[in-house]
C-alpha positions in Angstrom: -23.6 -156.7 78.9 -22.7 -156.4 82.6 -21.8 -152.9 83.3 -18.4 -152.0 84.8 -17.9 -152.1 88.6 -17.9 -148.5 90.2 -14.8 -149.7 91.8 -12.3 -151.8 91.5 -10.1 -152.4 94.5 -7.0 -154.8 93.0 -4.0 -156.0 95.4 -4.4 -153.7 97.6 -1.3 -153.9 100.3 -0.8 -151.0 102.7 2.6 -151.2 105.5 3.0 -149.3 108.7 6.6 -150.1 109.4 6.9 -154.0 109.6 3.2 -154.0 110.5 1.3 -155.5 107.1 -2.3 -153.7 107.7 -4.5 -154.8 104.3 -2.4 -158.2 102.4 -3.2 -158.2 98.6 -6.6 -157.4 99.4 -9.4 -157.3 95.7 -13.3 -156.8 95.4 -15.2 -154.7 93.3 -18.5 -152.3 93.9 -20.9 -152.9 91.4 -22.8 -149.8 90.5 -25.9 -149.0 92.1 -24.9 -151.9 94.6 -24.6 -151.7 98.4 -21.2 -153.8 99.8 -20.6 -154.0 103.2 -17.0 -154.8 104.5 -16.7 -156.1 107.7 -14.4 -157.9 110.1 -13.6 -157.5 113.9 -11.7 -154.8 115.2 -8.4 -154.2 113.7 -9.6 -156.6 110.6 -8.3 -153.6 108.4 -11.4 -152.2 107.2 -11.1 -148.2 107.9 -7.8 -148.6 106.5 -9.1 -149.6 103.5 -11.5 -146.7 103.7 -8.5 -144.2 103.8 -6.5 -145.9 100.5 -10.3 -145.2 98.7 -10.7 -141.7 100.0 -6.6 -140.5 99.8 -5.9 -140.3 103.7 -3.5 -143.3 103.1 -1.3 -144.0 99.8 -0.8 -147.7 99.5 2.6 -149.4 99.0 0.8 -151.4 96.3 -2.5 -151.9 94.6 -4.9 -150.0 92.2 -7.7 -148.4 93.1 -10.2 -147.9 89.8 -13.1 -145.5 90.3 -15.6 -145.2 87.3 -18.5 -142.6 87.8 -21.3 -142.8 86.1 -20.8 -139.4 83.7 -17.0 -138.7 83.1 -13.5 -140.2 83.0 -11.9 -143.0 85.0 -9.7 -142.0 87.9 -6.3 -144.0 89.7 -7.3 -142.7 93.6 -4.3 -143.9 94.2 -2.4 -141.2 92.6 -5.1 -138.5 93.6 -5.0 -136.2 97.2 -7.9 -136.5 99.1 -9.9 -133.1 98.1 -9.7 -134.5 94.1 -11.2 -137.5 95.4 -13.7 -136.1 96.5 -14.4 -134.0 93.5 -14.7 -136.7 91.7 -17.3 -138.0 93.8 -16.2 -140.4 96.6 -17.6 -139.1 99.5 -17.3 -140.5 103.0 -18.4 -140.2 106.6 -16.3 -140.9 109.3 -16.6 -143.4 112.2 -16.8 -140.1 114.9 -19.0 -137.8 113.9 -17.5 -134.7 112.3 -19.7 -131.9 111.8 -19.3 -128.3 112.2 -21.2 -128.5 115.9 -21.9 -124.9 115.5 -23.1 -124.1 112.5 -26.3 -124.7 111.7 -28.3 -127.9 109.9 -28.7 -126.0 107.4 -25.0 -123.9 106.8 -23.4 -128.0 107.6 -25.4 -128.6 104.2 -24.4 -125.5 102.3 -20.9 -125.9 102.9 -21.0 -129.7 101.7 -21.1 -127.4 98.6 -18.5 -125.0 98.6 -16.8 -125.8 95.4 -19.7 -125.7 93.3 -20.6 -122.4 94.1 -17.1 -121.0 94.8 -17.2 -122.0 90.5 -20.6 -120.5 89.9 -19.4 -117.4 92.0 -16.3 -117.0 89.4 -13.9 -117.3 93.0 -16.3 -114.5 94.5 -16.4 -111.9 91.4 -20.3 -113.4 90.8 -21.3 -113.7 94.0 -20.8 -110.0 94.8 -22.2 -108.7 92.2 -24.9 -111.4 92.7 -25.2 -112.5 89.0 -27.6 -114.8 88.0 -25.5 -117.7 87.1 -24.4 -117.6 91.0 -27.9 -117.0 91.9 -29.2 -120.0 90.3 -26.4 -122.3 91.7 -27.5 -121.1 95.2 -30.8 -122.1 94.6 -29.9 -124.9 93.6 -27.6 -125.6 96.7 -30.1 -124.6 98.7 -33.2 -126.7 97.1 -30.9 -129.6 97.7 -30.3 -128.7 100.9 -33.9 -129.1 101.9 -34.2 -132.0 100.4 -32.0 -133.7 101.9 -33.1 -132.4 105.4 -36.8 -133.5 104.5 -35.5 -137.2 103.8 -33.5 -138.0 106.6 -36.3 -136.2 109.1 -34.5 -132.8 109.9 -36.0 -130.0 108.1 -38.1 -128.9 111.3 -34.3 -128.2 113.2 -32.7 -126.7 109.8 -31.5 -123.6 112.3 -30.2 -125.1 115.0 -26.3 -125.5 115.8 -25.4 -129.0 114.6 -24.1 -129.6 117.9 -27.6 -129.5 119.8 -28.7 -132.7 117.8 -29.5 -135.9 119.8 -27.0 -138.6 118.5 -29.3 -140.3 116.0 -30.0 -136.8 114.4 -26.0 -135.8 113.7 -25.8 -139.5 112.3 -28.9 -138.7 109.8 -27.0 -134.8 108.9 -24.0 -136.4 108.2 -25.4 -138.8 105.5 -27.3 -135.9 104.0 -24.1 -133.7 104.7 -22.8 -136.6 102.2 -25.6 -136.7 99.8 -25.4 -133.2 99.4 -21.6 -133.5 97.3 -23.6 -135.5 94.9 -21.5 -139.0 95.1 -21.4 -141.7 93.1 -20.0 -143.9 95.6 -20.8 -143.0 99.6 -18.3 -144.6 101.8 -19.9 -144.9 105.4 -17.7 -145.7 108.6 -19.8 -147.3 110.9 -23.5 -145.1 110.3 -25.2 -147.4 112.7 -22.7 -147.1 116.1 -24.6 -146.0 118.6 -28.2 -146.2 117.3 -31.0 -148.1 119.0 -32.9 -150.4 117.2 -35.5 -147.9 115.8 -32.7 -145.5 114.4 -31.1 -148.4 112.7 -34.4 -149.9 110.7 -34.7 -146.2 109.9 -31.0 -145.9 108.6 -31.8 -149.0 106.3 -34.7 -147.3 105.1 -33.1 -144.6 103.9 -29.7 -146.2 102.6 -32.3 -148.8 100.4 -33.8 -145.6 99.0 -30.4 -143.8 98.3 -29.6 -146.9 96.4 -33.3 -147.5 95.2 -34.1 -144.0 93.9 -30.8 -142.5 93.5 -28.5 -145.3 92.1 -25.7 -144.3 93.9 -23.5 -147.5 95.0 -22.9 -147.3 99.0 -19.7 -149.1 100.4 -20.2 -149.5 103.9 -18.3 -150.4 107.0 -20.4 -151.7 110.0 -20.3 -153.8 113.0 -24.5 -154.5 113.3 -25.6 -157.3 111.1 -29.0 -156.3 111.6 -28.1 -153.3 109.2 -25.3 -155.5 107.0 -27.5 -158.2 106.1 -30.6 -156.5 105.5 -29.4 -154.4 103.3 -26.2 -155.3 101.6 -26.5 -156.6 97.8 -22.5 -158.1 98.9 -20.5 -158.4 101.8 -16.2 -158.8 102.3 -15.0 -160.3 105.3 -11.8 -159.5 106.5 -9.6 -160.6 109.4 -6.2 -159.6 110.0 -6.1 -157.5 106.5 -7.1 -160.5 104.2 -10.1 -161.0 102.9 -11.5 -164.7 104.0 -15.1 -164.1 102.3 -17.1 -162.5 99.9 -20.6 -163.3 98.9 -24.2 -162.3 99.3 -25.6 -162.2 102.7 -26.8 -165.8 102.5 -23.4 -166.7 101.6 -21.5 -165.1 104.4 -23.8 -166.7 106.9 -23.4 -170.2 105.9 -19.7 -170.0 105.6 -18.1 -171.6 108.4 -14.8 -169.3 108.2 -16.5 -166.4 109.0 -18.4 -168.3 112.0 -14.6 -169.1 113.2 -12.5 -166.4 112.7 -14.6 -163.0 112.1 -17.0 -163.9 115.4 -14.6 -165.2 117.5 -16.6 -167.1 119.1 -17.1 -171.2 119.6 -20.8 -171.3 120.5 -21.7 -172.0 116.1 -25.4 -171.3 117.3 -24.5 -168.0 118.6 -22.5 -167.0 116.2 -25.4 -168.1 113.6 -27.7 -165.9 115.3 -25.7 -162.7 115.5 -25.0 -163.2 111.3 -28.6 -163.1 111.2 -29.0 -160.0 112.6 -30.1 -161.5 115.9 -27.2 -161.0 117.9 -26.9 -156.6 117.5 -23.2 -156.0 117.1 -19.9 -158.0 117.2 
């Protein structure tokens, strides 16, 4: 028996004014899956983002989420913040950490509403009882571990802000990972990274998959991330979806070659689906 997709995205239309920004748009996210969405600019696909995550409210569509433990949820009749309790979590295309805070205190807030719970709204946590004091070991245990695997544990007390690029790109994943999703929504992780960062980001998204079956809905403009990595990709242009398929798929269909590349040079355009090309 097939289990039932994390998320199902059905007729999905959005509007700004006469503007029509996603057109009857459907795919699903299977669970412990990794689906890239992609398209050129303006193809529609952070707005898609912000319908999943409650920053937008679509003029049509439904938007299923099914977690692994609990009930099903509508996002599209939820605010943002209950989104995210229920465990969609996202990053954002610019980076948006607290640049001075520390690693660490970044991590710690990421949980906030478990421990404001555990704390009783502050009642436990002055008095320092012990069901307070084991969530913030808890908080804090998963804090390090999610330093150790993305490579940051040795600059846990430094301000966020002193990070090289690559480094704030690795917090905010573990910033993430520390809400405990069950689906991660990531705008864009690989913008900027050179090509050692980026094989390093796929390592670490495979094992977030791999050891933590969490399903990952990406959005990303290198192919040398999307096709390595993704389990299925949706290509849109203009707000419609004109593809969906595994990676092999995608690259052998001559729409996408046409219309999400942009480019008439078919050998070109071959070579950049393949990873060979960097960004588009």
């Amino acid at each position: 028996m097939t289990a039932a997709p994390v998320l199902s995205v059905e007729h999905l239309t959005i509007r700004f004014g006469g503007l029509v920004a996603i057109d009857d748009l459907s795919f699903e996210v299977a669970p412990g899956d990794i689906t890239a969405l992609i398209g050129p600019n303006g193809a529609g696909k952070t707005t898609v983002f912000n319908c999943i995550t409650g920053f937008y409210k679509p003029d049509i569509g439904r938007l299923t989420f099914r977690p692994a433990a609990g009930p099903e949820y509508l996002l599209e009749r939820m605010d943002g913040f209950r989104i995210a309790r229920a465990g969609v979590v996202r990053t954002f295309q610019n980076i948006r950490l607290f640049p001075g805070m520390s690693v660490a205190e970044n991590l710690m807030v990421a949980q906030h509403v478990p421990l404001m719970r555990a704390s009783l709204f502050s009642v436990a946590g002055f008095l320092r009882l012990p069901r307070f004091l084991h969530a913030e070991t808890e908080a804090v245990e998963r804090a390090r571990y999610w330093l150790d695997r993305t490579d940051l544990l040795a600059v846990a007390d430094l301000p966020a802000g002193s990070l090289p690029y690559g480094a704030q790109r690795r917090l905010e994943i573990a910033r993430a990972m520390c809400a405990s999703p069950s689906l991660l929504c990531l705008d864009e992780p690989a913008a900027g990274l050179n090509p050692r960062e980026s094989q390093a980001l796929n390592d670490l998204l495979l094992s977030i998959r791999d050891e933590h079956g969490i399903s990952i809905l990406l959005i990303e403009h290198d192919m040398s991330v999307v096709m390595q990595i993704s389990d299925r990709i949706i290509v849109l242009e203009q707000g419609r979806k004109i593809s969906e398929g595994t990676p092999t798929d995608v690259q052998a269909d001559p729409e996408v070659v046409r219309a999400y590349l942009g480019v008439e040079d078919e050998e070109t355009a071959v070579a950049v689906l393949h990873g060979e090309g960097g960004h588009v």
